[in-house]
C-alpha positions as CSV (number, residue, x, y, z in Angstrom):
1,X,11.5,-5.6,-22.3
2,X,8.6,-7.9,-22.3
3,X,5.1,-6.1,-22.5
4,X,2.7,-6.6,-19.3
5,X,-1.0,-7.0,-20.7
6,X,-3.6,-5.9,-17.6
7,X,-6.9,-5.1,-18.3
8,X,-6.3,-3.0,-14.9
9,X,-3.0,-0.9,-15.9
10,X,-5.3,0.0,-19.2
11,X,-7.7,0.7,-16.8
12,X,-6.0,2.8,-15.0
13,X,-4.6,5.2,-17.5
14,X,-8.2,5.2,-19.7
15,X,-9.7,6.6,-16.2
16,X,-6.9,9.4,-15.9
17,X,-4.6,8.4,-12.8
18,X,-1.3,8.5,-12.7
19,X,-0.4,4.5,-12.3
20,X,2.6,5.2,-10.2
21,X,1.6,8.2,-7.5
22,X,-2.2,7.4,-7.3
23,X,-1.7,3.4,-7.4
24,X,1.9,1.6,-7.2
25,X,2.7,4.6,-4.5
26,X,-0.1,4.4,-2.2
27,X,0.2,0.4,-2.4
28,X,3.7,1.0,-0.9
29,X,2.6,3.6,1.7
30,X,0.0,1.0,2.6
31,X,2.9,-2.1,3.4
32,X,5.7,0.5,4.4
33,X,2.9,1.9,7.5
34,X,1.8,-2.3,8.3
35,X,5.9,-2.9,8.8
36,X,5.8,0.2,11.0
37,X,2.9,-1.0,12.6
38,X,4.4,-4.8,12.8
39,X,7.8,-3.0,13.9
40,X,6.2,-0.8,16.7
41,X,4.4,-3.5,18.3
42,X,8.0,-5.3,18.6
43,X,9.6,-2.3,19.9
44,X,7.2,0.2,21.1
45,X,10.0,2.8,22.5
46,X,10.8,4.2,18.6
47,X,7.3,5.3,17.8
48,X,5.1,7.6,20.1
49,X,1.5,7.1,20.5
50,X,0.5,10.0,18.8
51,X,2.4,9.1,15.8
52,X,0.6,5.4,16.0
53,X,-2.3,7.2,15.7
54,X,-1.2,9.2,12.7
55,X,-0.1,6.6,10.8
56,X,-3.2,4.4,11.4
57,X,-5.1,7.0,10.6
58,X,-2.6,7.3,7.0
59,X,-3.2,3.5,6.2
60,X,-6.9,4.0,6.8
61,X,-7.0,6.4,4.1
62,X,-4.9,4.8,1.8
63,X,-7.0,1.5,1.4
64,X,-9.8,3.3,1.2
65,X,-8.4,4.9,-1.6
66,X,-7.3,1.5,-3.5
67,X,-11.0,0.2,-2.1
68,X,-12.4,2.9,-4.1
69,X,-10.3,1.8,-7.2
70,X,-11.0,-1.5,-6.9
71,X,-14.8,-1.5,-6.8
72,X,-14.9,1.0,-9.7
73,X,-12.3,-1.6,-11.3
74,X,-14.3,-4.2,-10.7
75,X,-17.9,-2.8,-11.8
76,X,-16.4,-2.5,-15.4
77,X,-14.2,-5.9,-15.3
78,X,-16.5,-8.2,-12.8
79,X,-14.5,-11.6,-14.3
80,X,-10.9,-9.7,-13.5
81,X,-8.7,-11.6,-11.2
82,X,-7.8,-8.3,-8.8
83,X,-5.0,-9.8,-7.4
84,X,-3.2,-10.8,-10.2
85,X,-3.9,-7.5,-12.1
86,X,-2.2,-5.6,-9.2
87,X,0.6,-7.7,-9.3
88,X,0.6,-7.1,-13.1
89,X,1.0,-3.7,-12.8
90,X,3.6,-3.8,-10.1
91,X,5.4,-6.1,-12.5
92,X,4.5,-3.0,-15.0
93,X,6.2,-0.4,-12.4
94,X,9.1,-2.2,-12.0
95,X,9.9,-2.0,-15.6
């Protein structure tokens, strides 16, 4: 098993979250909701309105909470690639 060095997974578990239900989880929420979205607007008949507006509502939240982790991220690490530390620590989650 190879080791994945991220100055953002360290980051992560220094500050206390749980890597996989308060990051790698809500990452997932956030692209599972876009291919409902992308899906709804192909076939609108398998999703109500009111559910749309649920589960816009659901990915507003959710990037606002991985905003809020990676402006506090990037305060501390202001040279840190953020892209490439997330997908470091999905490479981590996968493990």
């Amino acid at each position: 098993m190879s080791v994945v060095k991220s100055e953002l997974l360290n980051w992560l578990l220094c500050m206390g979250y749980d890597v996989h239900c308060d990051f790698l989880d809500v990452l997932e929420n956030i692209e599972d909701g876009n291919a409902d979205l992308e899906e709804y607007k192909t076939n609108p008949k398998i999703y109500d309105e009111e559910e749309i507006g649920f589960l816009k509502t659901d990915i507003e939240d959710w990037e606002q909470e991985i905003l809020k982790i990676k402006w506090a991220f990037l305060k501390e690490n202001k040279n840190a690639d953020w892209e490439q530390e997330v997908e470091k620590v999905k490479k981590y989650g996968k493990e």
